[in-house]
N, C-alpha and C positions, 0 to 999 in steps of 0.2 A: 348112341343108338342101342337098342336093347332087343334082343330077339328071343322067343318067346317059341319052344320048341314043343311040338308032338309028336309021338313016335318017333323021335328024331329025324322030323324034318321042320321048317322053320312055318309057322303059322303064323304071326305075329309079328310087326316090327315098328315098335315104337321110334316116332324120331323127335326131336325138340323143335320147336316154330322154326328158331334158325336153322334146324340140318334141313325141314320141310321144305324152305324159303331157297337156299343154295338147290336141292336137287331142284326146284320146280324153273327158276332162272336157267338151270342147265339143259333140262330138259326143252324148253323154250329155244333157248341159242340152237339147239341141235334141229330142231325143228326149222328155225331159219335159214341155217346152214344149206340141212338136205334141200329146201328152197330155191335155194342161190347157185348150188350145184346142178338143183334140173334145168336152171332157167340157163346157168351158161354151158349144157347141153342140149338144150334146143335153140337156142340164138348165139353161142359164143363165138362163132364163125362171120358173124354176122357185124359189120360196122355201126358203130354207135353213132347217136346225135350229140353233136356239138351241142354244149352249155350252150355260147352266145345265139345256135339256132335255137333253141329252144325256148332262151330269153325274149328274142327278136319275132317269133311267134306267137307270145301271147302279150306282148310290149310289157315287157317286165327289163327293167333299165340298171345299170351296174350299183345309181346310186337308191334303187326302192329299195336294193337287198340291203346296202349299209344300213339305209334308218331302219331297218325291223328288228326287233329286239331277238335275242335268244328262243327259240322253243324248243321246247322239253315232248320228246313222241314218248309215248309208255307204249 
């Protein structure tokens, strides 16, 4: 990273794709995170659904899960 000073203070700050590509992943996690933090303080108190209710709700059966291949969320 290269920073790029005026009146000494920092104006400028070059990163290379990869430092761009790690802060931009990081800042993303962090975003999830704080996410995941409000949701389990506004429901964390609160008991969860059973997988197999869930399953048995929308008839999704132990062996549909096995045949479905891998996916990939981005």
């Amino acid at each position: 990273m290269n920073i790029n000073l005026k009146n000494n203070h920092p104006t400028v700050f070059i990163l290379s794709p990869k430092e761009y590509d790690r802060l931009t992943e990081l800042e993303e996690n962090y975003v999830l995170l704080f996410e995941a933090y409000e949701r389990l303080e506004k429901h964390g108190n609160e008991p969860g659904i059973p997988m197999a209710d869930v399953m048995a709700r929308h008839g999704i059966s132990e062996s549909d899960l096995n045949q479905t291949g891998d996916v990939e969320i981005e």
